[in-house]
DSSP file (Angstrom, degrees, kcal/mol; ACC not computed):
  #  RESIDUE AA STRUCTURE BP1 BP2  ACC     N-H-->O    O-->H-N    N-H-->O    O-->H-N    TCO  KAPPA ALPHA  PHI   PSI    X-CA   Y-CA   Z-CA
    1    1 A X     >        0   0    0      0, 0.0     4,-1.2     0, 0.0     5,-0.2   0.000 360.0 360.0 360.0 -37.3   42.7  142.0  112.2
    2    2 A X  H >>  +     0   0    0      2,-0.2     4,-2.2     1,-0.2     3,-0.8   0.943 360.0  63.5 -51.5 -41.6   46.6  142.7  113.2
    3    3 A X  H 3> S+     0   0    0      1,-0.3     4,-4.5     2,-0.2     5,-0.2   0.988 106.6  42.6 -46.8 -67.5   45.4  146.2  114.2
    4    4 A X  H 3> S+     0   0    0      1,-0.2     4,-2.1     2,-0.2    -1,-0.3   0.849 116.3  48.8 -49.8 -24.4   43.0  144.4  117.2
    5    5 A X  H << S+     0   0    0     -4,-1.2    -1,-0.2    -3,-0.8    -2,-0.2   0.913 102.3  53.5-101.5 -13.0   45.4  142.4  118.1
    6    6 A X  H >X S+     0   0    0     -4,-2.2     4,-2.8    -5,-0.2     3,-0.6   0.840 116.4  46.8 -58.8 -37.2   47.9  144.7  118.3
    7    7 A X  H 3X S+     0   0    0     -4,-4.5     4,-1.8     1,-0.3    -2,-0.2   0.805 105.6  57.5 -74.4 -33.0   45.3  146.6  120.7
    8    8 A X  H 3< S+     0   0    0     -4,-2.1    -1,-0.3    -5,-0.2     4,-0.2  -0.035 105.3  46.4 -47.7   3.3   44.6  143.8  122.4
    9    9 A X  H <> S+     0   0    0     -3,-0.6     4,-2.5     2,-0.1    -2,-0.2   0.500 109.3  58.6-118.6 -60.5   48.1  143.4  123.3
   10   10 A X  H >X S+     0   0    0     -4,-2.8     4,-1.2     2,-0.2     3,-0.6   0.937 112.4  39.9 -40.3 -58.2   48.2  147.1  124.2
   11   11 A X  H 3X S+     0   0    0     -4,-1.8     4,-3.9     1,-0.3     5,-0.3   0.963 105.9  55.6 -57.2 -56.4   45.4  146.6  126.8
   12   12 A X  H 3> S+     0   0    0     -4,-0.2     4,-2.9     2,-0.2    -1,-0.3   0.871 112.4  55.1 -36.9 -46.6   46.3  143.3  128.4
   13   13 A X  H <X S+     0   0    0     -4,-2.5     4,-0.6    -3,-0.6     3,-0.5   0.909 109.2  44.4 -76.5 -81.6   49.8  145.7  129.0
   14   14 A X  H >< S+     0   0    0     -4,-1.2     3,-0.9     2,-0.2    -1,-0.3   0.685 111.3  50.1  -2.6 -60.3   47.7  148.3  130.6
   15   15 A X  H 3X S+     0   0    0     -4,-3.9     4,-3.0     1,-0.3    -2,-0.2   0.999 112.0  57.0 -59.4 -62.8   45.4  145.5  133.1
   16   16 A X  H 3< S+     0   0    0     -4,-2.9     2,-0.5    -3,-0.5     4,-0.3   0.617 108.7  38.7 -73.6  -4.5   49.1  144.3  133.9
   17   17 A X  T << S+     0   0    0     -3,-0.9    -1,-0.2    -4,-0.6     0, 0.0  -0.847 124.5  44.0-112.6  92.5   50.6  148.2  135.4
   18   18 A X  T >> S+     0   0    0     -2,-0.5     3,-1.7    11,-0.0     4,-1.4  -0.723  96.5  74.2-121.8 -14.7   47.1  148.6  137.1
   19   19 A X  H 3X S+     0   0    0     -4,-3.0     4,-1.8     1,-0.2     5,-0.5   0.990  96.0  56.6 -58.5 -44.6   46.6  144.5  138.8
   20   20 A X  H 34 S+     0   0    0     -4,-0.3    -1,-0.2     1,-0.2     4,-0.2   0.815 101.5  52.3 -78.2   1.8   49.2  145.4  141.5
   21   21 A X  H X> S+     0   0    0     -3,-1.7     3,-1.8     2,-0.1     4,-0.5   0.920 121.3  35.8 -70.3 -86.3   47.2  148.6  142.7
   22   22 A X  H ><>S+     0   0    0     -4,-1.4     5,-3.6     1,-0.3     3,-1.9   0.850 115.4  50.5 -68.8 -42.2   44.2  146.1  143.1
   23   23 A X  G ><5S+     0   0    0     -4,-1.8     3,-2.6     3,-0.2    -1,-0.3   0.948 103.2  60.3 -50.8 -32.8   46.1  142.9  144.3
   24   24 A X  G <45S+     0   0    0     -3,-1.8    -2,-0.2    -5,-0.5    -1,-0.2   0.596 111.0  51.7 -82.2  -2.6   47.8  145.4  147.2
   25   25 A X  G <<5S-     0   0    0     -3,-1.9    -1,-0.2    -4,-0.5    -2,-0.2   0.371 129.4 -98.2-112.9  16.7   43.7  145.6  147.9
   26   26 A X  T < 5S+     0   0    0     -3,-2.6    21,-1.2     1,-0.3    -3,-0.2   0.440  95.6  69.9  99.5  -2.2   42.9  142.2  148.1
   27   27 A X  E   < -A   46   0A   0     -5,-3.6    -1,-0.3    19,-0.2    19,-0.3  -0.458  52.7-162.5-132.1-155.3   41.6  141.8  144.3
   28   28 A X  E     -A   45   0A   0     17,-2.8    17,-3.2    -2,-0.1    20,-0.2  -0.932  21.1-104.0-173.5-173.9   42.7  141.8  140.9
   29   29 A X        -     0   0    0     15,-0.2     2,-0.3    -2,-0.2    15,-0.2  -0.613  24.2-157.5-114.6 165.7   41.4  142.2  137.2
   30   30 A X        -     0   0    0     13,-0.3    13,-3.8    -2,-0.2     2,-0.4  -0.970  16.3-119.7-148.3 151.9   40.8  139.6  134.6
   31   31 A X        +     0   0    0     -2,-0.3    11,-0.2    11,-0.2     3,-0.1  -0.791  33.4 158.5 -87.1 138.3   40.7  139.8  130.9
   32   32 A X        -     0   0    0      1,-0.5     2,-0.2    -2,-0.4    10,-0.2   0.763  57.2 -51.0 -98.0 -87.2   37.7  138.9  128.6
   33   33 A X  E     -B   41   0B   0      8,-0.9     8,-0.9     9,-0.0    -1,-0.5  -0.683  29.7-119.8-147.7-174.5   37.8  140.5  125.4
   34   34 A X  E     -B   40   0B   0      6,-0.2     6,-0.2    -2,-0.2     4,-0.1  -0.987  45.9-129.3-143.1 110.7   38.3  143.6  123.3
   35   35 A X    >   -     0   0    0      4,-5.3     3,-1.1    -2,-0.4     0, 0.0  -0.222  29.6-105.0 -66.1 167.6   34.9  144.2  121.1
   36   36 A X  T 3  S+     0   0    0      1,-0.3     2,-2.0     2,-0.1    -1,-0.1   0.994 124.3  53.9 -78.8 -50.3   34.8  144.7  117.6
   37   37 A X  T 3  S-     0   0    0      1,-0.2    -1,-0.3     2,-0.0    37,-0.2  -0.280 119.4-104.1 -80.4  65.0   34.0  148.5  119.2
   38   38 A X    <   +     0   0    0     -2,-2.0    36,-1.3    -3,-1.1    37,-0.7   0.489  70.0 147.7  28.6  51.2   36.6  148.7  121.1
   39   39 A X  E     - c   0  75B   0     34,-0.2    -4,-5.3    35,-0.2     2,-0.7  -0.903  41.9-131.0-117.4 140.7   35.1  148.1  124.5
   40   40 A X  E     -Bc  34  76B   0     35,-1.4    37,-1.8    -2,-0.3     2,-0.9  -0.824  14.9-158.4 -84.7  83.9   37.3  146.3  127.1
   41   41 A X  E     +Bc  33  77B   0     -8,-0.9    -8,-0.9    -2,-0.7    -9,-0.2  -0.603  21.3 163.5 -90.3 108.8   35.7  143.5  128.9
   42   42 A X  E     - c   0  78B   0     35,-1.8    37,-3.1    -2,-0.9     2,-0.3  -0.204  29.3-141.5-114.5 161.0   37.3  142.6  132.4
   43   43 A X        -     0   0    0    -13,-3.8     2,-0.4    35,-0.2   -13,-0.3  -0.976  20.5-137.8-143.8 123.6   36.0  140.5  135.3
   44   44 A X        -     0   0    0     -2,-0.3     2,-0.3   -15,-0.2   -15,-0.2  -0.661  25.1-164.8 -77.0 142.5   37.0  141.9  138.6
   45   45 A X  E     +A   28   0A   0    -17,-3.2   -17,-2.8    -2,-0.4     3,-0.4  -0.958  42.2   2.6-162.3 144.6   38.0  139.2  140.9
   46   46 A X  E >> S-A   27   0A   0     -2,-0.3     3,-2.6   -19,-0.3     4,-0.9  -0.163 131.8  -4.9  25.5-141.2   38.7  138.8  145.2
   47   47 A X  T 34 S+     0   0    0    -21,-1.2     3,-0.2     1,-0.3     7,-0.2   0.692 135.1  62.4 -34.5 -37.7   37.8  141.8  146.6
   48   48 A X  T 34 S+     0   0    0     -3,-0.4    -1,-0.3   -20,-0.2     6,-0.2   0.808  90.0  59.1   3.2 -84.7   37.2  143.3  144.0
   49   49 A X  T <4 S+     0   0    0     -3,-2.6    -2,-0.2     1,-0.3    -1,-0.1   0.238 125.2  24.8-103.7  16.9   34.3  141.4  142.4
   50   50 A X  S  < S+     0   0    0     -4,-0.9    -1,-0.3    -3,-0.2    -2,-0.2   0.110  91.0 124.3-126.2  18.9   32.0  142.2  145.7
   51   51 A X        -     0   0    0     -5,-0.5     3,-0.4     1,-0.1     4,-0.2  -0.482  59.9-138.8 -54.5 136.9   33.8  145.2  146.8
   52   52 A X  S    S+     0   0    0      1,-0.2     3,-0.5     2,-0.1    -1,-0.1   0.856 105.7  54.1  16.9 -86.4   31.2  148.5  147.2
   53   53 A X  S >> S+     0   0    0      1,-0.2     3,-1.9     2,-0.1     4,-0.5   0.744  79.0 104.7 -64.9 -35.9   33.4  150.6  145.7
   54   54 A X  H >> S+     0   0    0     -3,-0.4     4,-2.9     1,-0.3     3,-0.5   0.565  81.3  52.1 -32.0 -44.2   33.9  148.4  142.3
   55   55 A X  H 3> S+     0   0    0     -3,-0.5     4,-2.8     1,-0.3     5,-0.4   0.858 111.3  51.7 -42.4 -51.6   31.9  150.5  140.0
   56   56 A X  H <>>S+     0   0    0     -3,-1.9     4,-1.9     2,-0.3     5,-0.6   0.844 112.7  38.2 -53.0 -65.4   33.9  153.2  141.3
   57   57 A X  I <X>S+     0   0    0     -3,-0.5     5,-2.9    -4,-0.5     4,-1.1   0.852 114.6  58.5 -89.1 -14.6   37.2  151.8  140.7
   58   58 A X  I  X>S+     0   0    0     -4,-2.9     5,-2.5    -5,-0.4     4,-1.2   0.973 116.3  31.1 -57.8 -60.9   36.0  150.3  137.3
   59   59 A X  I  <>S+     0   0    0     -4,-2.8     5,-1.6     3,-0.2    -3,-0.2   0.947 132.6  28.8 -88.9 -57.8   35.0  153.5  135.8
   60   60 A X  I  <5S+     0   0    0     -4,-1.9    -3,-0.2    -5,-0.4    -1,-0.2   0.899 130.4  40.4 -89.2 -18.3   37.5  156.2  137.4
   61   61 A X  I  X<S+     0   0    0     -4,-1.1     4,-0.7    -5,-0.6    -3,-0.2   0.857 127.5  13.9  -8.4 -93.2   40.2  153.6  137.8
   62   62 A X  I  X<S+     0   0    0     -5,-2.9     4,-2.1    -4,-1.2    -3,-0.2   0.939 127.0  49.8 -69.9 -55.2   40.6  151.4  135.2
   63   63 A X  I  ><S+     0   0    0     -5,-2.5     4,-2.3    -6,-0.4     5,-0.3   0.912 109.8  55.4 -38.4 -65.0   38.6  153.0  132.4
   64   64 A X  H >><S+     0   0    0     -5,-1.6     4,-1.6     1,-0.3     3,-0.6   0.928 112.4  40.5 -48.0 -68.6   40.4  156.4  133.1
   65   65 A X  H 3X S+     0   0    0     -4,-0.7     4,-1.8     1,-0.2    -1,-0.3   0.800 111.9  61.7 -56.8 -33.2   43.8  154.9  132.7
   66   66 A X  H 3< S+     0   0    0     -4,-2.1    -1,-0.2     1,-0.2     4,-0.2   0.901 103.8  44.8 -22.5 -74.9   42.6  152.8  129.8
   67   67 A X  H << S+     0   0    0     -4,-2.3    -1,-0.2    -3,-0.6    -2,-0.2   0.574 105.0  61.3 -52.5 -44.7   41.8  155.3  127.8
   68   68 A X  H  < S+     0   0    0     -4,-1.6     3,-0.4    -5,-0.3    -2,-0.2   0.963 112.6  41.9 -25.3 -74.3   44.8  157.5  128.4
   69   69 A X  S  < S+     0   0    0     -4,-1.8     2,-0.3     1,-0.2    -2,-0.2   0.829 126.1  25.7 -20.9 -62.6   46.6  155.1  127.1
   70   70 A X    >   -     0   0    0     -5,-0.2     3,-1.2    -4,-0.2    -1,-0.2  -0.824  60.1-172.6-153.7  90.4   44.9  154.0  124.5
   71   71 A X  T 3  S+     0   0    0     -3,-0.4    -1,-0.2    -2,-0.3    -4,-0.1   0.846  87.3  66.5 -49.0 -42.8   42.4  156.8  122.9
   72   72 A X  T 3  S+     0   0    0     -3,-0.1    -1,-0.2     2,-0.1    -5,-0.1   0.841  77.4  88.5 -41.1 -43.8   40.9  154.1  120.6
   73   73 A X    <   -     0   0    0     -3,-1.2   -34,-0.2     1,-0.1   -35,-0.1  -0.378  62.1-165.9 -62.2 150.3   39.1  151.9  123.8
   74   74 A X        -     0   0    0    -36,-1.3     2,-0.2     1,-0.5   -35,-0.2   0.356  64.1 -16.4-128.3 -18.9   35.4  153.8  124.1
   75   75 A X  E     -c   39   0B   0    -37,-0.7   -35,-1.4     2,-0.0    -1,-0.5  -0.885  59.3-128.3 168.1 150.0   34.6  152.2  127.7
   76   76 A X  E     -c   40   0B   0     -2,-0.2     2,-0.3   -37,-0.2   -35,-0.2  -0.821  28.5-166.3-104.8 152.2   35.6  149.4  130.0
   77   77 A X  E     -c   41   0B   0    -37,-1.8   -35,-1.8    -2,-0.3     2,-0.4  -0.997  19.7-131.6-154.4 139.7   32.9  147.1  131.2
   78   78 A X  E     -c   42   0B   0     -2,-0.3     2,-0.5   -37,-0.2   -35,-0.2  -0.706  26.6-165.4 -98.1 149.6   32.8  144.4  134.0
   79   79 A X        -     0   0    0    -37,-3.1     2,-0.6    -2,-0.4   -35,-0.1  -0.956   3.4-156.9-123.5 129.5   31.2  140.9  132.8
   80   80 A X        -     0   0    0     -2,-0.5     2,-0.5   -37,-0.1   -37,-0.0  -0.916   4.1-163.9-118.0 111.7   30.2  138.4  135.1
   81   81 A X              0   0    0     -2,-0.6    -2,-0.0     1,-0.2   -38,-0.0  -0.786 360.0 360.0-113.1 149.3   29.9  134.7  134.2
   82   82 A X              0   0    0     -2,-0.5    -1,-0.2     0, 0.0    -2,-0.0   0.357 360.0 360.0-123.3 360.0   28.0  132.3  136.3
């Protein structure tokens, strides 16, 4: 369990060097969780979480830099709670 949280730590560090890219576009990211298979789950939020483009910046955006990062994460996914 230290391992996750240690990864979980990693990521949140990640969301925080990419949120001032997305704030300087009106939005930002939020974090959900980190699954027990290592998928990232974020809620995109202002402009953002109706932009067009979101898919777009989720997957070649965030995801790409995720993963750079931090080979372990397998895919980033946006989660919407109503």
């Amino acid at each position: 369990m230290i391992a996750n949280v240690e990864l979980e730590s990693k990521v949140k560090n990640v969301l925080e060097q990419i949120r001032p890219y997305l704030q300087a576009d009106g939005g930002d990211v939020e974090y959900i969780n980190l699954t027990d298979d290592n998928i990232v789950n974020i809620r995109l939020l202002g402009m953002c979480g109706n932009c067009p483009h979101s898919q777009m910046t989720l997957k070649n955006g965030i995801e790409t830099a995720m993963i750079r990062a931090i080979p372990e994460i397998k895919a980033v996914e946006s989660v919407t709670t109503e």
